[in-house]
C-alpha positions in Angstrom: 61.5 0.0 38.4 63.8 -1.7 40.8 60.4 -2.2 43.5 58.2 -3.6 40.4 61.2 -6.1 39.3 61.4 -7.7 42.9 57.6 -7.5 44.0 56.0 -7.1 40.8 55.0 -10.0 38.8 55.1 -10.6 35.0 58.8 -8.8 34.3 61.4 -10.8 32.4 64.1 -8.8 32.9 65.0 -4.8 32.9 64.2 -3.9 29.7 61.0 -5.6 29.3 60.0 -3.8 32.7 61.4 -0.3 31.5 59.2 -1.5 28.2 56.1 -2.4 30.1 56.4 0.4 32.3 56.1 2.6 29.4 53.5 1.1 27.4 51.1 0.7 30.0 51.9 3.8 31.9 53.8 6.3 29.7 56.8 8.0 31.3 55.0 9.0 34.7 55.3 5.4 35.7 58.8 5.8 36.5 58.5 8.2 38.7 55.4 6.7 40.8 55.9 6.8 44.5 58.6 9.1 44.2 57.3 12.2 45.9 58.1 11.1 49.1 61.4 9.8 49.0 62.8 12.8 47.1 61.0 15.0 49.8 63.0 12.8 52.4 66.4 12.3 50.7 67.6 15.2 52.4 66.8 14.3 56.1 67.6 10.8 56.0 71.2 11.2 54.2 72.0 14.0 56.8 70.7 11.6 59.9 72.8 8.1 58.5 75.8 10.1 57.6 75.5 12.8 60.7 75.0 9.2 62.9 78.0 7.6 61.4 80.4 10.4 61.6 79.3 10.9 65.2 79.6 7.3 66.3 83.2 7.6 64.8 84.1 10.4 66.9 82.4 9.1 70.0 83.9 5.8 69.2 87.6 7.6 69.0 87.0 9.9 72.2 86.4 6.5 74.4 89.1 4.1 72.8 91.6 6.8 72.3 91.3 9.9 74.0 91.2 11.9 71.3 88.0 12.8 68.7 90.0 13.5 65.9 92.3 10.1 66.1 91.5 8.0 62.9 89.1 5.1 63.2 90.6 1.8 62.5 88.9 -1.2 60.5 86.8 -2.7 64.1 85.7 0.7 64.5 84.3 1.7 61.4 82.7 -2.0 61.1 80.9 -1.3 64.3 79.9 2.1 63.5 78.4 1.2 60.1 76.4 -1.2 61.7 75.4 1.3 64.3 74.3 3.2 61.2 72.6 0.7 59.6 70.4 0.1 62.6 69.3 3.2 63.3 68.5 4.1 59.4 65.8 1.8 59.4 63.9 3.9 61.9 63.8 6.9 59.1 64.0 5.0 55.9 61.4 1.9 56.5 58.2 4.1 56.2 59.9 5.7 53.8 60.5 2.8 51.6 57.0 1.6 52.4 55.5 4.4 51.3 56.7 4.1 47.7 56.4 0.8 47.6 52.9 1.1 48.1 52.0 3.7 45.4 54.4 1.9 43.2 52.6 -1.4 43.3 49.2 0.1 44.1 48.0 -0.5 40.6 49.2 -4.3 40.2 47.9 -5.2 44.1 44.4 -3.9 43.4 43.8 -6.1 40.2 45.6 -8.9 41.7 43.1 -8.6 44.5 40.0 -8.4 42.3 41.2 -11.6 40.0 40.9 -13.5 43.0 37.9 -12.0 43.6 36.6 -13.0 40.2 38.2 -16.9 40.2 35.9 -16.9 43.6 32.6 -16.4 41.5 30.8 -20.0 41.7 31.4 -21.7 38.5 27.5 -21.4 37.5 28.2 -18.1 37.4 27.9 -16.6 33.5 30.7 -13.9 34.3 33.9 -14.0 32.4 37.1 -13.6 34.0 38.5 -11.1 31.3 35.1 -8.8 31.4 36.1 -7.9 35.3 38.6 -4.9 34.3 39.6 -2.7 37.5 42.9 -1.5 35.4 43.6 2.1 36.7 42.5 1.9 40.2 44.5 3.3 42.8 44.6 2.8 46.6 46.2 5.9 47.4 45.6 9.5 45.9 49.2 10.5 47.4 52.1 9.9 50.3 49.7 11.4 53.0 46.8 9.6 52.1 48.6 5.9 52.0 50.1 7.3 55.4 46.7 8.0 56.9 45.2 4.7 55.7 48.2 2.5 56.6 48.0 3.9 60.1 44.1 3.8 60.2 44.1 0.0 59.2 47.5 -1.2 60.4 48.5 1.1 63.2 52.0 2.5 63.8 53.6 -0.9 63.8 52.1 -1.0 59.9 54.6 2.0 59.3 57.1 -0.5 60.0 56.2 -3.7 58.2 59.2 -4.8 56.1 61.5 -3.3 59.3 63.2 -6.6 60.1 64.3 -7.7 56.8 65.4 -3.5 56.3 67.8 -4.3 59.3 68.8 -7.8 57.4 69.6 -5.5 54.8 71.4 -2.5 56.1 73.3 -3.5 58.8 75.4 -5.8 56.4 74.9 -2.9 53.7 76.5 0.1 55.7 79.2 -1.8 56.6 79.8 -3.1 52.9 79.4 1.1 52.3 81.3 2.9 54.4 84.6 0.0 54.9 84.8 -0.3 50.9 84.8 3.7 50.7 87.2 4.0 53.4 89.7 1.2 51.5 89.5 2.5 48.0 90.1 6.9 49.6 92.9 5.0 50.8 93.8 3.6 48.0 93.4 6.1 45.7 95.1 8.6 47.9 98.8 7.7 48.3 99.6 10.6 50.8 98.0 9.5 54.0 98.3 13.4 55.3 96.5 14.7 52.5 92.8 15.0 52.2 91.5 12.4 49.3 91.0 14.1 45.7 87.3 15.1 45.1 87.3 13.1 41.9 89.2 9.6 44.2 85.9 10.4 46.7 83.8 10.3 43.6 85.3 6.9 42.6 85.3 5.1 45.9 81.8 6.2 47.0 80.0 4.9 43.5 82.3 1.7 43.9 81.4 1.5 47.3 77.4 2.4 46.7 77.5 -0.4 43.7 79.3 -2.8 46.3 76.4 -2.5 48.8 73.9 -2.3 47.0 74.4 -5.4 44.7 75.2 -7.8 48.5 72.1 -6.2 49.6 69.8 -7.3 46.9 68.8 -10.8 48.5 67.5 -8.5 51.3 66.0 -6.2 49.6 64.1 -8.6 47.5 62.6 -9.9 50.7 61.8 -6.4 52.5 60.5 -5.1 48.9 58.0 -8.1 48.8 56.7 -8.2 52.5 56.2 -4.3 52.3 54.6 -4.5 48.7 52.2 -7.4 50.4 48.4 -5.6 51.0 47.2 -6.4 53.8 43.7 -7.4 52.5 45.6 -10.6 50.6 48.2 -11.1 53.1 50.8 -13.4 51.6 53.7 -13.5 53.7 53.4 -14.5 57.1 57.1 -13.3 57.6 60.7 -12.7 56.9 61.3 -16.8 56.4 58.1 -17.4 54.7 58.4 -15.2 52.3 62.1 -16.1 51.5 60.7 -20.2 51.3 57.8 -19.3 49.0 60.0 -17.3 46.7 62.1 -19.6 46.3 59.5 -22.7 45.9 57.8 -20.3 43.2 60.4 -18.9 41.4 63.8 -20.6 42.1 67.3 -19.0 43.4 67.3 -16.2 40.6 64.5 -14.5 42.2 66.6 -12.8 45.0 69.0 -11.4 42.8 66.0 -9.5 40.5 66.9 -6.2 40.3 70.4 -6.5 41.0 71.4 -4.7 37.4 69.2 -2.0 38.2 70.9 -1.8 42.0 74.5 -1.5 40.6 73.7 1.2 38.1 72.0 3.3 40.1 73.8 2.8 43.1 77.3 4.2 41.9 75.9 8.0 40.6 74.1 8.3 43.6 76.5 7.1 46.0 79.4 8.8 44.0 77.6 12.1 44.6 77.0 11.3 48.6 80.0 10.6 49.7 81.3 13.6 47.7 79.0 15.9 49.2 79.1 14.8 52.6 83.3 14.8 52.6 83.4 18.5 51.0 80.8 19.5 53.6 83.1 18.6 56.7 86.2 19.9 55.1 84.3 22.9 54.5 82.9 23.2 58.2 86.8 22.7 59.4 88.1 24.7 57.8 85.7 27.8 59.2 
C-alpha cells in the first residue's frame, strides 16, 4: 500500500487506497510483491544489524583499545551511516523487485492509454473500448529478475540506488542514535542491560522516527524504481523530485507517511528486540 500511495496514481489518501485496493483486487492486493521481501527479511536484517554492531566494535578497538568500550554519539553516527550505505547493496533490488509487481498492473495500462491517445484522430476507436485491466508483466520475483536483467542489465538491479542511499544513510542514523537515547533513557541503571519491554519502546519509537524523515526519500526512490522503462519518466534523482513537485505540489513527498509511522514501530519494536536478546544470549554462552 505504502509503494501504490507514493508511485501510484489516483489515491486520495490511506483509506481510499486500502478501499481501492480491495475493490479492485480483493485482499491478495495487499500482499502483491511480497514474496520476495519476506524471503529476504531474514538476510538483510542479519547483514545491516551484523554490519552495524561490527563497525561499533571495530570502531571501539581503533579509538579505544578495547571492543567492548561503549560507543559514544560520533561513533554511532558514523557507524549508522556506514550501515546505511552498505544496506542499499542488499535491499535496492530488493525494493525494486516489489515495486515492480506491486505497480505492474497500473504501469501496463498506463502504457497502453498512451498507446491509445496515439491512435490518429480519424481513427473510429474509443479510448474506453482499449481494456488491458489484469495484465501483468511479471508471473513472479524470478521472472521480473530475469527480465529486468535481460532488458536493463545488472545496473537495472540497481535503479532507484542513489535516492536508497539519500534515504538510508540519514535513516540509520535517525534509527539506531534515537534507540540508543531513548534504552538510555528508559533504563536508569547504566550497568544494567535495558528491560526487554524499554527495547521494545525505543526501537518502534526509533523505527517510527526514521521512517517518517525518510519519507521525502522514499517517495523519490519508490517513483524512479516504479518508472518502466518502456515509458521512462524520470531522467533522475532531481528530475523526478522537480516534476513531482510541478505536478503535485509539496504534499506529494510526505504520501505515505501515515502508513510509514504505523508500520514502522511493530516492526522496528520487534527488531531491535530480537537483535538485543540475540547478543545477550550469545554472551552469555
Amino acid at each position: 500500500m505504502q509503494t501504490r500511495l507514493q508511485a501510484g496514481q489516483g489515491y486520495k489518501n490511506m483509506f481510499h487506497c486500502i478501499l481501492t485496493i480491495y475493490r479492485k483486487e480483493t485482499v491478495s492486493g495487499f500482499f502483491k510483491g511480497m514474496s520476495f521481501p519476506l524471503a529476504s527479511i531474514t538476510l538483510y536484517n542479519s547483514a545491516v544489524f551484523g554490519f552495524f554492531s561490527n563497525t561499533q566494535r571495530l570502531i571501539s578497538k581503533y579509538r579505544y583499545g578495547d571492543v567492548r568500550h561503549p560507543c559514544g554519539m560520533l561513533d554511532l553516527t558514523v557507524a549508522s551511516m556506514l550501515t546505511g550505505l552498505m544496506s542499499v547493496s542488499i535491499g535496492a533490488p530488493v525494493d525494486l523487485v516489489k515495486i515492480r509487481l506491486q505497480m505492474q498492473t497500473q504501469a501496463v495500462l498506463a502504457e497502453n492509454v498512451q498507446f491509445a491517445g496515439n491512435i490518429s484522430s480519424g481513427s473510429n476507436i474509443p479510448l474506453r473500448s482499449v481494456d488491458f485491466s489484469g495484465q501483468t508483466l511479471y508471473r513472479g520475483p524470478i521472472h521480473c529478475i530475469s527480465s529486468i536483467l535481460q532488458t536493463e542489465g545488472l545496473p537495472g538491479l540497481y535503479r532507484g540506488a542513489g535516492a536508497m542511499i539519500l534515504r538510508d544513510i540519514p535513516g540509520y542514523t535517525l534509527y539506531f542514535i534515537p534507540y540508543s537515547m531513548f534504552c538510555n533513557l528508559l533504563t536508569p541503571d547504566a550497568s544494567s542491560n535495558p528491560h526487554p519491554c524499554a527495547i521494545w519502546l525505543a526501537g518502534g519509537l526509533a523505527g517510527s522516527i526514521s521512517w517518517v524523515t525518510a519519507t521525502p526519500a522514499d517517495v523519490v526512490k519508490s517513483r524512479i524504481q516504479a518508472d518502466a522503462q518502456l515509458q521512462r519518466k524520470y531522467k533522475g534523482i532531481l528530475d523526478c523530485i522537480i516534476q513531482s513537485y510541478k505536478t503535485e505540489g509539496i504534499h506529494v513527498f510526505f504520501r505515505g507517511v501515515s502508513v510509514n509511522a504505523i508500520r514502522g514501530f511493530p516492526m522496528s519494536a520487534t527488531m531491535f528486540l530480537t537483535y538485543e536478546m540475540s547478543l545477550q544470549f550469545f554472551r552469555n554462552v
